[in-house]
C-alpha positions as a Markdown table, in Angstrom:
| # | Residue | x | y | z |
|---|---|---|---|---|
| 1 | Unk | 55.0 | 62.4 | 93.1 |
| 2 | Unk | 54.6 | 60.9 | 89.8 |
| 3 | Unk | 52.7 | 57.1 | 89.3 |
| 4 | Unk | 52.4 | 57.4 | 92.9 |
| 5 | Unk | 56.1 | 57.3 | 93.8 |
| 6 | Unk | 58.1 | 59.0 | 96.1 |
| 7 | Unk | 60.9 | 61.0 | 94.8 |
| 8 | Unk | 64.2 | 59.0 | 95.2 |
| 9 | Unk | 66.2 | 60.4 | 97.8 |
| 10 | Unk | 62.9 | 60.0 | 99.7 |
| 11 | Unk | 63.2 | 56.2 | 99.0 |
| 12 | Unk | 66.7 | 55.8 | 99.2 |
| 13 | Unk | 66.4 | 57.3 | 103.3 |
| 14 | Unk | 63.4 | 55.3 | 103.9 |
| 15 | Unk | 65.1 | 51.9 | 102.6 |
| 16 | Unk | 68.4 | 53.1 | 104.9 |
| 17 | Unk | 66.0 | 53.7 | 108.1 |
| 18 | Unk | 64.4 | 50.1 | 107.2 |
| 19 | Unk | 67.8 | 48.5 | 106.5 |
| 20 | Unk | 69.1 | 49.7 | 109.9 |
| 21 | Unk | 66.2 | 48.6 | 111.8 |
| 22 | Unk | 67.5 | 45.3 | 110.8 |
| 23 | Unk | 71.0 | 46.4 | 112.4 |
| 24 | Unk | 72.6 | 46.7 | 109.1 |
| 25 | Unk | 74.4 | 49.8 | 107.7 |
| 26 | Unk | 75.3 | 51.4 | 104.6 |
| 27 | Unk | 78.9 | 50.7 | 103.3 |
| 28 | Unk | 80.5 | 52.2 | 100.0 |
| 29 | Unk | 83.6 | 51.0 | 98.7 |
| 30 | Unk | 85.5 | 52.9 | 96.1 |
| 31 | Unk | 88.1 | 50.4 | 94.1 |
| 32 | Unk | 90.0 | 50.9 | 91.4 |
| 33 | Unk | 88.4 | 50.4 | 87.8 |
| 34 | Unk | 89.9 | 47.0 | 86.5 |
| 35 | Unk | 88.5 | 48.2 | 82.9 |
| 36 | Unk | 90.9 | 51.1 | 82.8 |
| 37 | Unk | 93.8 | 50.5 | 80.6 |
| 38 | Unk | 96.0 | 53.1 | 83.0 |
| 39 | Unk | 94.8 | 51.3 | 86.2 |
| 40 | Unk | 95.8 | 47.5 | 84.3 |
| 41 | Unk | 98.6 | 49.0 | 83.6 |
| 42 | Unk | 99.7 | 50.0 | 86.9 |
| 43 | Unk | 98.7 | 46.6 | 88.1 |
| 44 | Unk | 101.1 | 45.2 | 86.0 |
| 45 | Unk | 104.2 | 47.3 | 86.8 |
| 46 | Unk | 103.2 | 46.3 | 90.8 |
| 47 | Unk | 102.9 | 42.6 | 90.0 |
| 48 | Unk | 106.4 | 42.8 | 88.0 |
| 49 | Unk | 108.0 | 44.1 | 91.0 |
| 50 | Unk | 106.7 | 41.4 | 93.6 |
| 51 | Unk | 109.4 | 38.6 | 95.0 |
| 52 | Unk | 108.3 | 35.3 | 94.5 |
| 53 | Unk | 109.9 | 34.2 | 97.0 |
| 54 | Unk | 108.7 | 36.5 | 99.6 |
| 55 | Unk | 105.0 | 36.2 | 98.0 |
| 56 | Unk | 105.3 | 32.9 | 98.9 |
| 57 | Unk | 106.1 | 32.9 | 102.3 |
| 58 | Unk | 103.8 | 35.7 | 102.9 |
| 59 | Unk | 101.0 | 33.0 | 101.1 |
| 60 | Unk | 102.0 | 30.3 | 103.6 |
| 61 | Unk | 101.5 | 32.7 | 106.5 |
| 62 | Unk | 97.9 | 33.6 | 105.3 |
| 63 | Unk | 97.1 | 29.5 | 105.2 |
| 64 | Unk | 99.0 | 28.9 | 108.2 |
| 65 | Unk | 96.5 | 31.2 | 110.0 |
| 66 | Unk | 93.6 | 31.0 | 108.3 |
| 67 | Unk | 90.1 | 29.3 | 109.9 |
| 68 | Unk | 89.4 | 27.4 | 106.1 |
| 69 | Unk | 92.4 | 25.2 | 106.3 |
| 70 | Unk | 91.6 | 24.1 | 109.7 |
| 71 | Unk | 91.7 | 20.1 | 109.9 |
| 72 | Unk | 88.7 | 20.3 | 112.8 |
| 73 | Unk | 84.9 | 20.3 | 111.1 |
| 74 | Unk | 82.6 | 22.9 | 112.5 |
């Protein structure tokens, strides 16, 4: 235990025990890196492929349903 530290992993469970005290847990999301030039790339070809017209009815679904364009205040 140097400069009166614990070793890492040691911190890392006793933050995760505080954290789910709180009722929270741990979540770790793997994504595909935007920096890549091969993952930008296959972006692209996917985008090139959509239909605008059926992105656009699948958009007016999504605001149809969603709670942010409700007209009521909360």
């Amino acid at each position: 235990m140097e400069d009166g530290l614990a070793p890492p992993a040691d911190r890392m469970k006793k933050m995760r025990a505080r954290r789910r005290a709180l009722g929270l847990r741990e979540l770790r999301l793997v994504v595909p890196d935007a920096r890549s030039k091969i993952v930008r790339r296959r972006i692209a070809k996917q985008v090139a492929r959509l239909e605008p017209s059926r992105e656009r009815e699948a958009l007016a679904w999504i605001e149809a349903v969603s709670e942010f364009d409700a007209d009521e205040t909360r």
